[in-house]
N, C-alpha and C positions, 0 to 999 in steps of 0.2 A: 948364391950367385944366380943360379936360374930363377930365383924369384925376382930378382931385381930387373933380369933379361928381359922378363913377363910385362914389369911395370914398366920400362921406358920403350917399349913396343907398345902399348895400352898408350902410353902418354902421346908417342910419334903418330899414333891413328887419331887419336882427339886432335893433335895439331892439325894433322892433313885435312881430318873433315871441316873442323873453322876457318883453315886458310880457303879453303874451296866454298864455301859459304860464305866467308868475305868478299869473294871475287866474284861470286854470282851477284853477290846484293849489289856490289860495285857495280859487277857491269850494266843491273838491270835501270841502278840511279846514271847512267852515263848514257845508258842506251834511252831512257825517258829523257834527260835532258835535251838530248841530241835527234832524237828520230821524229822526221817533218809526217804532218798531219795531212794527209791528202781529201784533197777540198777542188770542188769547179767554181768559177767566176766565172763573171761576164764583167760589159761594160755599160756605166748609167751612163744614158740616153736621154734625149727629151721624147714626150708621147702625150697623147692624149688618157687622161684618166676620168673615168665616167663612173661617178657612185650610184648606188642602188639602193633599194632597199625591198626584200621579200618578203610576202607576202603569199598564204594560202587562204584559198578561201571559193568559195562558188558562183555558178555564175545564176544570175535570177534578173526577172525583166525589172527597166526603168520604174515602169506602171501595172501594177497586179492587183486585180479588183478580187475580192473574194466574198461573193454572192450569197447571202441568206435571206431567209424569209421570215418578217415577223409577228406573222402571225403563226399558230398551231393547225396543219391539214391535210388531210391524205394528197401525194402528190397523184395526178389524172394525165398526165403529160409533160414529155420533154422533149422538144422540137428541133435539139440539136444534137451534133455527136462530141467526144473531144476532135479539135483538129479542126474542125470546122470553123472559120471566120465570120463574126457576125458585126453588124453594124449598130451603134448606139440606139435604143429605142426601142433596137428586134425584141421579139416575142421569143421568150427561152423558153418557161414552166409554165405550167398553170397549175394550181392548187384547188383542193375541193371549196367550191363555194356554198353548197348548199344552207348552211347554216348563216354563215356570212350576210346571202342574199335573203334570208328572210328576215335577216333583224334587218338590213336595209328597205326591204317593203314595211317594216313595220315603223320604220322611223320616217317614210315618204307617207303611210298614213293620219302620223301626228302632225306631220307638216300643214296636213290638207283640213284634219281637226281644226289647229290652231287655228288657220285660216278664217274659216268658216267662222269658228266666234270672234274673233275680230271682227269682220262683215256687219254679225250682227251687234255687237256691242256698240260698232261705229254708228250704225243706223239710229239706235239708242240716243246714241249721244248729241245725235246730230237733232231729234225730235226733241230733246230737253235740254236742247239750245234756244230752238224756236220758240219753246213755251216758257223759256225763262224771259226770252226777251219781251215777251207780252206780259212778265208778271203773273202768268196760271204758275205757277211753281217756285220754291223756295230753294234758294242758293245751297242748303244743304245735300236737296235733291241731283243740283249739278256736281256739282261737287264730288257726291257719289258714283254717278255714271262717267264723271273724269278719270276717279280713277279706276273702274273698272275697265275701261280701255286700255290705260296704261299695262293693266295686268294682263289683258288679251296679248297685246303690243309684246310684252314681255315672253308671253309664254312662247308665243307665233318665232320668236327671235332663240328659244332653247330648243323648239323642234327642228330649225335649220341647223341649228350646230350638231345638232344630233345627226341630221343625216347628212350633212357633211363630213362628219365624223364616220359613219358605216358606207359611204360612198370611199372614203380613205380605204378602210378596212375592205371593199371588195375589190377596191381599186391591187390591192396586194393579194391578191390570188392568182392574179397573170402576172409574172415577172417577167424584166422586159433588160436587156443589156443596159450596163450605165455607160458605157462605152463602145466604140470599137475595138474590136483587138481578136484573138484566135481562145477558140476554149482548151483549155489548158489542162483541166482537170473536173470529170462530175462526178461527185461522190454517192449520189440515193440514185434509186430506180425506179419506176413507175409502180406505184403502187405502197410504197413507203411511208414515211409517217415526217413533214417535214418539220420540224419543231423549233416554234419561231422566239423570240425573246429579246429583250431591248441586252440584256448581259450575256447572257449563253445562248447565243444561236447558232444551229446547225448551219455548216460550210455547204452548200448546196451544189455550188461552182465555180470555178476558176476563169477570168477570164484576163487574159492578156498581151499587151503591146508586146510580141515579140519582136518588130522592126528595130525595137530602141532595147537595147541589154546591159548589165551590167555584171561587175566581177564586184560580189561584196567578198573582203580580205582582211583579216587579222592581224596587223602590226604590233610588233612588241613596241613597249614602253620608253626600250630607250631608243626607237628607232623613229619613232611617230612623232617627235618633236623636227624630223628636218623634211618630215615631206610637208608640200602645202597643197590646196587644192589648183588645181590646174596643171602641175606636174604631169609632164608627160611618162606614157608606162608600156612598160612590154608584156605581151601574157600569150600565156601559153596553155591550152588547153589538153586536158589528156586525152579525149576523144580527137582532139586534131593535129597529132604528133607531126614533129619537125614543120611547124609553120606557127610564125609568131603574127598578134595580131597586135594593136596596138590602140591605146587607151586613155585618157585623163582624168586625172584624180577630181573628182566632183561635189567629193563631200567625205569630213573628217568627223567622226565622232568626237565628240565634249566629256564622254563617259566612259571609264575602262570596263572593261569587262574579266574579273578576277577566275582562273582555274584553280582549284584544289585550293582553297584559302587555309592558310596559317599552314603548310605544310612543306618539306622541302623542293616538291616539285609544283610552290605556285609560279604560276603565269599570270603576266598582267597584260592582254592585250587590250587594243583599240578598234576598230572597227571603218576600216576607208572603202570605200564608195570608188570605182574606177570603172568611167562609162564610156565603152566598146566603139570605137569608130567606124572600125567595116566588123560585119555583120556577117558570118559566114552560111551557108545552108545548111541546115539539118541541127541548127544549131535547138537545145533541148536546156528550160532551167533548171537547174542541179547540179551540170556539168560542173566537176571539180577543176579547176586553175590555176594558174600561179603569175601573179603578177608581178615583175620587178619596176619599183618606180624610180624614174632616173629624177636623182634630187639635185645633182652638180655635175656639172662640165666640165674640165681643164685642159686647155689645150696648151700643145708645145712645154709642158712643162718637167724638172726634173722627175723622173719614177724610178724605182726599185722594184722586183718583183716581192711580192708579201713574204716568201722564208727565209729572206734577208736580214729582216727586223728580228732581234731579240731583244733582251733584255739583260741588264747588266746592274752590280750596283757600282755606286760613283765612286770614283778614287782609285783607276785603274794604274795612274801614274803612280802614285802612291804605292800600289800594290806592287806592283812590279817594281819599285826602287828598294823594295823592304826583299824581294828575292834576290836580287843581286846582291845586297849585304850580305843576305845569309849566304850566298856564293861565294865571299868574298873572308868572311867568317876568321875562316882558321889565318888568314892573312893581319886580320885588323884586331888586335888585341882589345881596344875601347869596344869592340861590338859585343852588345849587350842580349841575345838571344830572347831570353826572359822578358826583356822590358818591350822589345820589339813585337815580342805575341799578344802579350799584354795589351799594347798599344791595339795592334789591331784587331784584338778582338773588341777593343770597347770602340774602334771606330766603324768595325762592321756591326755594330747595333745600333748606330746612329743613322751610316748612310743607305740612302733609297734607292731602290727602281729606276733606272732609268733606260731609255728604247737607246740601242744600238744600232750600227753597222760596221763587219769586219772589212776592213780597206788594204788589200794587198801592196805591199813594200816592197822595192829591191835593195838589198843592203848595199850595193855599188852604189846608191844615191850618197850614204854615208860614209861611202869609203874615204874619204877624205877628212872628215870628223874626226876633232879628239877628243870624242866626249863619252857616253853611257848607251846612246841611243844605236850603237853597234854593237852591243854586247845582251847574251841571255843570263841572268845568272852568271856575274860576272864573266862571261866565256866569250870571245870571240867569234863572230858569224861569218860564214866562208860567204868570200866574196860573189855574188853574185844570188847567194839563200834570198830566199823569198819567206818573208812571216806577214802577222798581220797585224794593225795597230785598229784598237778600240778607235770607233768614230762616234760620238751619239748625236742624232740629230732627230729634226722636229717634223713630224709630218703631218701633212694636210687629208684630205680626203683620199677613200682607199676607192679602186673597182673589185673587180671578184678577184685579181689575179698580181695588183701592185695598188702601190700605195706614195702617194704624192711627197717629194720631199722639199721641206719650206726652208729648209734651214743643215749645213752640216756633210756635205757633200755636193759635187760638181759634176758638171757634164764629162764624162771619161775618166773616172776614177774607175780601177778596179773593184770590183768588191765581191766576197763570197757569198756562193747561192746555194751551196748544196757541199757536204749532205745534213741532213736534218740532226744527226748527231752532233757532228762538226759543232754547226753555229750554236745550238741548246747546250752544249756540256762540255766539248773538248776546248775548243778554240776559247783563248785569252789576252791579252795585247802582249807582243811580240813573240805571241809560239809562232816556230817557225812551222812551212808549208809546204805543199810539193804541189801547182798547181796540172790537174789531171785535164789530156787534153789541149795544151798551151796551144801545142805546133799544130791543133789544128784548127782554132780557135785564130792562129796568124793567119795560116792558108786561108779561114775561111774570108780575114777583113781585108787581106791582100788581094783577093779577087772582085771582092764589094770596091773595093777602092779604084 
């Protein structure tokens, strides 16, 4: 007898603990069916929407001349400082000429060589012309002293190239500005070795048009196809915080330029050209910047703000008639559990991606309905609940902060903005809402009105 007492006590405590875990698991599936997801809305509006596109990159002048010398020679002088403004023409370096200048006296003395026997070969030729034409002399004779002029003529015509040539070569010993503009940068010092070359030649000096600037910038790949040149741009310098200046695109590179090739952090950028229209003081080439270039305009049109948008896949009506069933389940004996998963799992591997928006509902709209579209999970929505119904629509260009809508929504629809969980994971068409905020949100378009 006391053992039997033992076992239907043993059994009455297993009952109590399943009953009590039926009721939890119950209440937690009653409490998820039923408890609203708290979310802020706003209302779409029309606005102006302005797309960009970013861009980092440096800033460096229009026109940058970078000065060498080509010939090889101690430098003797530099006539200027950096900073300094010179005028095209001015006298910057001079270079040892010592050497220079004595191949060019040597090449003014073959000139004067040459000379001189042309003089005389000419005189030559000129006496046995005379004597040919009296017949003292035989055509061979002239003939010869023909062309021994020719050859004078010739040589007389290689010692001016020659010093032509070393008047070149001393002529590059004084360098002289190809331009106007400010020295920018000089690299040797008086006394140095300037080392000249038609392929590697030493940078001697920098000179340039600082009036005229630009921001050269690095565009990504998929971005460089909607800017064009002449687009107008915003830039902002980090040496000239909170002041924007403003700029137009002036020239697009043809060629990308690849980071970290074949690896997972490559980049493919392009390279735009965006020339400075006011000019600031103290302005310095290197300065790093950032340019946004405004590619499109849209005025007056639908927008959303950007964490509006997600993503969903297609078939939400579908999905949501397949959970009322199973709501509805223990009621409808044809309802086939099995075939119903089935189903959707092989339609959830068909359908795609497609951009959303949650659009707040009031179920009094339906109250009058006798149809499905008031009901979650076959259950009844109290009158007055607010949920939200899948909207997907199509949009156009974004700015930094919304994004254009072309299709899929209207001027004063409700729609959720926040919170970032909400619209990525919880929110589905018709969970219901509690929107956070409402009454103040009246107050505030009651006073706007």
């Amino acid at each position: 007898m006391a053992k039997n007492k033992k076992n239907k006590k043993k059994l009455w405590i297993i009952i109590g603990v399943v009953t009590v875990l039926i009721i939890l698991v119950a209440g937690n599936l009653l409490k998820s069916d039923t408890e609203a997801i708290s979310v802020d809305t706003e209302k779409v509006k029309r606005q102006t929407v302005v797309h960009k596109v970013n861009g980092s990159g440096v800033i460096q002048p229009e026109v940058e001349v970078k000065i060498s010398a080509t010939i090889s020679a101690w430098i003797t002088d530099i006539t200027v400082e950096e900073g300094d403004y010179v005028t095209k023409g001015q006298h910057l370096i001079s270079l040892d000429e010592k050497q220079v200048r004595a191949t060019y006296n040597q090449a003014r003395s073959s000139v004067k060589s040459a000379r001189a026997s042309l003089m005389q070969v000419k005189a030559q030729k000129k006496r046995t012309e005379s004597l040919y034409a009296n017949n003292l002399i035989s055509q061979e004779e002239l003939e010869s002293i023909t062309a021994q002029y020719q050859l004078a003529e010739s040589q007389l015509e290689q010692a001016l190239a020659g010093l032509s040539s070393q008047e070149d070569q001393l002529s590059k010993t004084r360098i002289v500005a190809p331009q106007s503009g400010t020295v920018a940068m000089i690299t040797k010092e008086v006394g140095e070795m300037a080392l000249g070359s038609m392929f590697q030649a030493d940078v001697l000096m920098i000179v340039a048009d600082l009036s005229r600037m630009e921001v050269l910038v690095d565009v990504n790949e998929n971005d460089v196809v909607s800017v064009a040149v002449g687009d107008t741009s915003e830039i902002e310098i980090d040496a000239f915080q909170d002041t924007v200046f403003y700029g137009v695109v002036s020239e697009i590179a043809h060629i990308a330029e690849t980071q970290s090739l074949g690896t997972q952090e490559q980049v493919t950028n392009f390279e735009v050209k965006v020339q400075m229209l006011n000019i600031p003081e103290n302005i310095r080439p290197g300065m790093s910047a950032t340019a946004d270039i405004i590619t499109d305009v849209k005025e007056d049109v639908v927008a959303i703000p950007i964490q509006c948008l997600t993503v969903r896949q297609e078939g939400w009506e579908e999905e949501a008639e397949r959970k009322q069933k199973r709501g509805r389940k223990s009621k409808d004996d044809n309802f086939d559990e099995s075939a119903d998963s089935e189903e959707s799992y092989d339609d959830k591997k068909k359908k795609e991606m497609i951009e959303v928006v949650f659009v707040i509902s009031d179920n009094a709209e339906n109250s009058d309905e006798k149809n499905e579209k008031s009901k979650w999970r076959g259950k009844p929505l109290k009158k007055n609940q607010k949920y939200v119904i899948v909207k997907p629509v199509k949009v156009g260009i974004s700015s930094e902060d919304h994004y254009e809508i072309l299709d899929g929504l209207e001027e004063g629809d409700e729609i959720v903005t926040g919170s970032y969980k909400a619209i990525s994971r919880d929110l589905k068409h018709m969970t219901v809402v509690e929107v956070e905020g409402s009454s103040r949100n009246n107050k505030d378009n009651k006073e706007n009105n």
